[in-house]
C-alpha positions in Angstrom: -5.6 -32.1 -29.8 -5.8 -28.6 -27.7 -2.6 -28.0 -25.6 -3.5 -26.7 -22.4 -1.6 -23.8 -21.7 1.9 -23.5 -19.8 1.5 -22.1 -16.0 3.8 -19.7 -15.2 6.0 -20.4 -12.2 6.7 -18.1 -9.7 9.6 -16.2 -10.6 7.7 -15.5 -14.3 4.2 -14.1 -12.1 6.6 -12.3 -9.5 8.1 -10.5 -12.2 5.3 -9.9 -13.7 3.7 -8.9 -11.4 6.5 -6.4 -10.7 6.6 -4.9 -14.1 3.3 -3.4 -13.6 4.2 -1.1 -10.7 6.5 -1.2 -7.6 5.3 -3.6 -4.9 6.0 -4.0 -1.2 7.5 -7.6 -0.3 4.0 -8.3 1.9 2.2 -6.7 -1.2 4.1 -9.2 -3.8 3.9 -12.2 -1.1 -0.3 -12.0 -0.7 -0.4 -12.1 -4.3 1.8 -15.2 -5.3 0.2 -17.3 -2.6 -3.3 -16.1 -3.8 -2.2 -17.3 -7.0 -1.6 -20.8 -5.6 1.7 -20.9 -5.2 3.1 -22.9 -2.3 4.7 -20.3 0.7 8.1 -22.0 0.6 8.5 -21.0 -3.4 6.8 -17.5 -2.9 9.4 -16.9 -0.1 12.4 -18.3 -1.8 11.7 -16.1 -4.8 11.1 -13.1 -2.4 14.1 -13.4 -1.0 16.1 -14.0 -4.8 14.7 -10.6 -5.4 15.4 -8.9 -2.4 18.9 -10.1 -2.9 18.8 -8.3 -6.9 17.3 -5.4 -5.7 13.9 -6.0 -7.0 11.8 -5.3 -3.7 13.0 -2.5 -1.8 10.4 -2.1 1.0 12.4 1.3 1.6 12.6 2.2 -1.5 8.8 1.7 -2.7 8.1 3.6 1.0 9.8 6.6 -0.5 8.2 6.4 -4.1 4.6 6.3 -2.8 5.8 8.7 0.1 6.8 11.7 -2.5 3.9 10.9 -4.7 1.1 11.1 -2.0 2.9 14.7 -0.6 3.2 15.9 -3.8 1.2 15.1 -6.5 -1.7 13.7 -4.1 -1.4 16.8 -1.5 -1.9 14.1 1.3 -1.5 14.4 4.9 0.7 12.4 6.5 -1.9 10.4 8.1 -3.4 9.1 4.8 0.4 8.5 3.6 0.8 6.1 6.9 -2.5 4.4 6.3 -1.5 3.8 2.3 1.8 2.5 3.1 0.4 0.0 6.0 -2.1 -0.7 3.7 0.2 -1.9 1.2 2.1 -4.0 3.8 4.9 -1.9 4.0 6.7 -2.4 7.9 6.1 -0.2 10.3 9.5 0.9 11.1 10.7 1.3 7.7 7.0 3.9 7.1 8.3 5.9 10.5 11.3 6.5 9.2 9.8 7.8 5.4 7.4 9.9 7.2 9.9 11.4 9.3 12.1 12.0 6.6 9.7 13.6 3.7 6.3 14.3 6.1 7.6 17.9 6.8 6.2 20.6 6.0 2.2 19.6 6.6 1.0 22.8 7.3 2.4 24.2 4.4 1.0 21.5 1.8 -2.1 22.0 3.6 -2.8 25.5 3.1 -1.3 26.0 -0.7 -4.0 22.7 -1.2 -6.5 24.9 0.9 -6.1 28.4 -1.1 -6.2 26.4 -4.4 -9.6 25.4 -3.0 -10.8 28.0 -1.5 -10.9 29.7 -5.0 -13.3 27.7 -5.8 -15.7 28.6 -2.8 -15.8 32.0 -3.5 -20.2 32.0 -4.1 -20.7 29.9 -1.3 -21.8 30.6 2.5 -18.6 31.3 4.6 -20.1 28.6 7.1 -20.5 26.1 4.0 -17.2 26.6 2.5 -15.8 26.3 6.3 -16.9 22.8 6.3 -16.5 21.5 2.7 -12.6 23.0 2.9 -12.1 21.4 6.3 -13.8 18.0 5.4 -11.5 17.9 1.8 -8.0 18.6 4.2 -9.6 15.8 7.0 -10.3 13.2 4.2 -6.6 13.9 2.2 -5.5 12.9 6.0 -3.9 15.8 7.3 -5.3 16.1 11.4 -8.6 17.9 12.7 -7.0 20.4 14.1 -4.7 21.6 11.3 -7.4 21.2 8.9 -9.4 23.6 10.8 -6.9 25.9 11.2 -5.9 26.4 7.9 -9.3 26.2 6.1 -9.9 29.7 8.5 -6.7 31.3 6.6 -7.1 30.2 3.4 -10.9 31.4 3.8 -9.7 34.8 5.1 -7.1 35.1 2.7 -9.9 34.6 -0.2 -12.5 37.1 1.4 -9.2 39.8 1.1 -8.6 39.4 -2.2 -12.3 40.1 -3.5 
């Protein structure tokens, strides 16, 4: 006789779910009810770990906010599309962008210069638009991009 294996209930999947990686609250909540779970349990337990401290909306903001300027050498434009992405509120992503999206142009040229190294052989016109298109896609704005792809370009042709 083959025992058919135990479901786990909410607060097992939440947890586990959880002990993977940090998770916004709209994150954890699209993946309990995909799970099946009615949405009067997966609210109940959202808001029993709210209450413990186990979903910090602000919190997870800031982790993925200090990875993504750091580590990722995002703009802050790709950091606001990552953290609506992962359903993190509006309000609380203003105010982590405000607080740790300073110093763009900065991360954007010591990312361009690390780059531009690597451009050295190619056409000046090339290595314009490949350095410029990189800085666009890691979501910092046209403008800046453009901007600081020139310096870091001129800074390179110096140094040879």
């Amino acid at each position: 006789m083959k025992r058919e294996p135990r479901r786990k209930d909410v607060h097992e999947r939440a947890l586990g779910l959880l002990s993977a990686r940090a998770r916004s609250r709209r994150e954890l909540e699209r993946r309990l009810v995909q799970a099946g779970f009615e949405a009067h349990e997966v609210e109940a337990e959202l808001g029993r770990l709210e209450q413990v401290g186990l979903i910090d909306d602000a919190a997870f903001a800031r982790q993925l906010a200090e990875h993504a300027f750091g580590t990722g050498a995002k703009g802050r434009r790709a950091v606001a599309s990552a953290l609506a992405a992962k359903g993190v509120d509006r309000t609380v992503a203003a105010s982590t962008l405000e607080e740790l999206g300073g110093h763009e142009e900065e991360r954007a040229l010591e990312l361009a210069r690390t780059r531009a190294a690597r451009l050295a052989g190619v056409d000046p016109q090339k290595a314009f638009q490949r350095l410029s298109g990189l800085l666009m896609r890691r979501g910092y704005a046209p403008e800046l991009a453009r901007s600081v792809a020139r310096t870091a370009l001129a800074v390179d042709d110096g140094d040879d």
